[in-house]
C-alpha positions as CSV (number, residue, x, y, z in Angstrom):
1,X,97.5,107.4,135.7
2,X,100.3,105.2,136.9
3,X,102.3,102.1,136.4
4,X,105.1,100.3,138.0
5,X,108.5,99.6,136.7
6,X,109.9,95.7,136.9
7,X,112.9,94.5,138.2
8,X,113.7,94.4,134.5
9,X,112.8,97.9,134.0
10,X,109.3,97.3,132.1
11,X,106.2,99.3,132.9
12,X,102.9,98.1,130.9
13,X,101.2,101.5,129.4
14,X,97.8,102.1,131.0
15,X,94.9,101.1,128.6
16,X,93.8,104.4,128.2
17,X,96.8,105.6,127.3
18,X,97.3,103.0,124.5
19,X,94.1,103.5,123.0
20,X,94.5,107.3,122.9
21,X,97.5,106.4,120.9
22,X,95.8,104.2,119.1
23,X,99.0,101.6,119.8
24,X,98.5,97.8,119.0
25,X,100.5,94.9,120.3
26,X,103.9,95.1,118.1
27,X,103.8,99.3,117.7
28,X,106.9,100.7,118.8
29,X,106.9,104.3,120.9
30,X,109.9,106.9,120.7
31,X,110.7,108.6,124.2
32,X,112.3,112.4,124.2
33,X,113.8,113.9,127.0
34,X,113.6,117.7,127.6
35,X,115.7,119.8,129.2
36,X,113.4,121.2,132.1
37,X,113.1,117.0,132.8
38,X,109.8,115.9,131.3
39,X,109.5,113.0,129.2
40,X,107.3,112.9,126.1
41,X,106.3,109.3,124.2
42,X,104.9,108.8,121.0
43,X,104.1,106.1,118.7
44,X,106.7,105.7,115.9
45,X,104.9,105.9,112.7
46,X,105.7,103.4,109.8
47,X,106.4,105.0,106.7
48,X,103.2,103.6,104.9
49,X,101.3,106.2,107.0
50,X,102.3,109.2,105.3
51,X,100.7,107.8,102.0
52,X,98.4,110.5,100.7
53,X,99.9,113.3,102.6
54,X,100.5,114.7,99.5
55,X,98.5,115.2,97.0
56,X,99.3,114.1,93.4
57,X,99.6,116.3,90.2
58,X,96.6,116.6,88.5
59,X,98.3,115.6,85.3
60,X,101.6,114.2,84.4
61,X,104.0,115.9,82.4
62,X,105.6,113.5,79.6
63,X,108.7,113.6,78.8
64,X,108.2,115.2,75.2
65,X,107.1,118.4,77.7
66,X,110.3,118.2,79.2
67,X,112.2,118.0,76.5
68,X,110.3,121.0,75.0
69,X,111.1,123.0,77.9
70,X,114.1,122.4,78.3
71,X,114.5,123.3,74.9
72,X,112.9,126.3,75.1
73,X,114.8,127.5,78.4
74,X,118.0,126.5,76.3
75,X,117.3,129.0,73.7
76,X,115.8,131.8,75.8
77,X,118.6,131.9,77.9
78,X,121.9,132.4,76.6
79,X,125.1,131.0,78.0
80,X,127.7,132.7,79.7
81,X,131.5,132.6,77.6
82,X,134.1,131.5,80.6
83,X,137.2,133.6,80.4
C-alpha cells in the first residue's frame, strides 16, 4: 500500500490500514522510529480501554480485617531497640 505526502506534509492512511487498526475519525496514532530505520504506528489507546484488564478481588477486605492484621503482625513481630 501507498500514500502520498502533501505540501503540508499529510498522508491519508489507506482504508485498509485504518480498519485493521480499527481507527475512527478523531483517534490519534503514536509513530516509533528504530534504529535499523523502520517506522512503526499504532493507535494510542485511551485509558478507558484497559478497564477490565484486571480482574477484581473476589471479596473485599474491610477495614476491621486490616486492622486485625495489622494487629496481629504487630504482635507477632517484635520491634527492633535502636542503639
Amino acid at each position: 500500500m501507498e500514500s502520498a505526502i502533501t505540501s503540508k506534509g499529510q498522508t491519508t492512511i489507506p482504508k485498509a490500514v485504518r480498519e485493521y487498526l480499527r481507527l475512527k475519525p478523531g483517534d490519534k496514532v503514536k509513530f516509533f522510529m528504530h534504529p535499523d530505520g523502520t517506522v512503526v504506528m499504532l493507535p494510542k489507546l485511551p485509558v478507558t480501554s484497559l478497564r477490565g484488564i484486571v480482574k477484581p478481588r473476589k471479596s473485599a477486605v474491610s477495614v476491621a480485617d486490616m486492622t486485625e492484621a495489622v494487629a496481629a503482625a504487630a504482635v507477632v513481630t517484635p520491634r527492633r531497640r535502636r542503639r
